[in-house]
N, C-alpha and C positions, 0 to 999 in steps of 0.2 A: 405051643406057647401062645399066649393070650397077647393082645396088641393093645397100646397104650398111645393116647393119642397128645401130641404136643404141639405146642405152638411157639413160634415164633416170627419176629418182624426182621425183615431184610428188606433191602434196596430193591426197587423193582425191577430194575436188570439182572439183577441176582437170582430174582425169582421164574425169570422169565429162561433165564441160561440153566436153572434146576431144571424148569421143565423140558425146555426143547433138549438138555440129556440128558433126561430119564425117558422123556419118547425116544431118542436115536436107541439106547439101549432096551428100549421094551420093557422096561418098567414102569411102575409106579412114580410118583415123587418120593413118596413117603419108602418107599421098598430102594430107592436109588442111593436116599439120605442113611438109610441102614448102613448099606453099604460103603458107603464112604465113611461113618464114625465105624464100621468094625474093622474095614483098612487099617482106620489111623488109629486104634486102638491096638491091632494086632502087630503095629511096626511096620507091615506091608506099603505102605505109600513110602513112609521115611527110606525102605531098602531099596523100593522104583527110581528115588530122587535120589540115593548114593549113588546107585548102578550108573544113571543117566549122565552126572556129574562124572565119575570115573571114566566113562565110556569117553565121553567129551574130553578129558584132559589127556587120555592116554594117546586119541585123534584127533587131537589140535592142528600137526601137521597138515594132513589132511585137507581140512575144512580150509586153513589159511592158504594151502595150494588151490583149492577149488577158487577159494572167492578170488585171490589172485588173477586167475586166470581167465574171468568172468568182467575184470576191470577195463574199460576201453583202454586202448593206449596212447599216450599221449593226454588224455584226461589230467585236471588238475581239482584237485580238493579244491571247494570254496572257503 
């Protein structure tokens, strides 16, 4: 399949956070940016952020026991 080239302007933090991951991932930009619209095209990101949400509410316990217990004691909220 032939490659089409596109443009567009983003924030230059934005561009800067494209590239340092698509280097950690060893890609391209342009090969990185594929992948993230065929993700989000193919549902595959939306079912990553259910699963993650679910996971989270089903181990709320958990996490509110951890941070808990992580809390000095005798500490007072400002």
């Amino acid at each position: 399949m032939g490659k089409t080239q596109l443009g567009a302007r983003v924030d230059a933090d934005v561009a800067e956070l494209a590239r340092k991951r698509a280097a950690d991932l060893g890609l391209s930009v342009g090969d990185y940016l594929a992948r993230l619209v065929q993700d989000d095209a193919s549902g595959l990101r939306a079912q990553a952020v259910d699963a993650a949400a679910r996971f989270l509410a089903e181990h709320q316990d958990v996490f509110d026991e951890a941070e808990d217990a992580q809390a000095p004691r005798g500490a007072h909220a400002a």
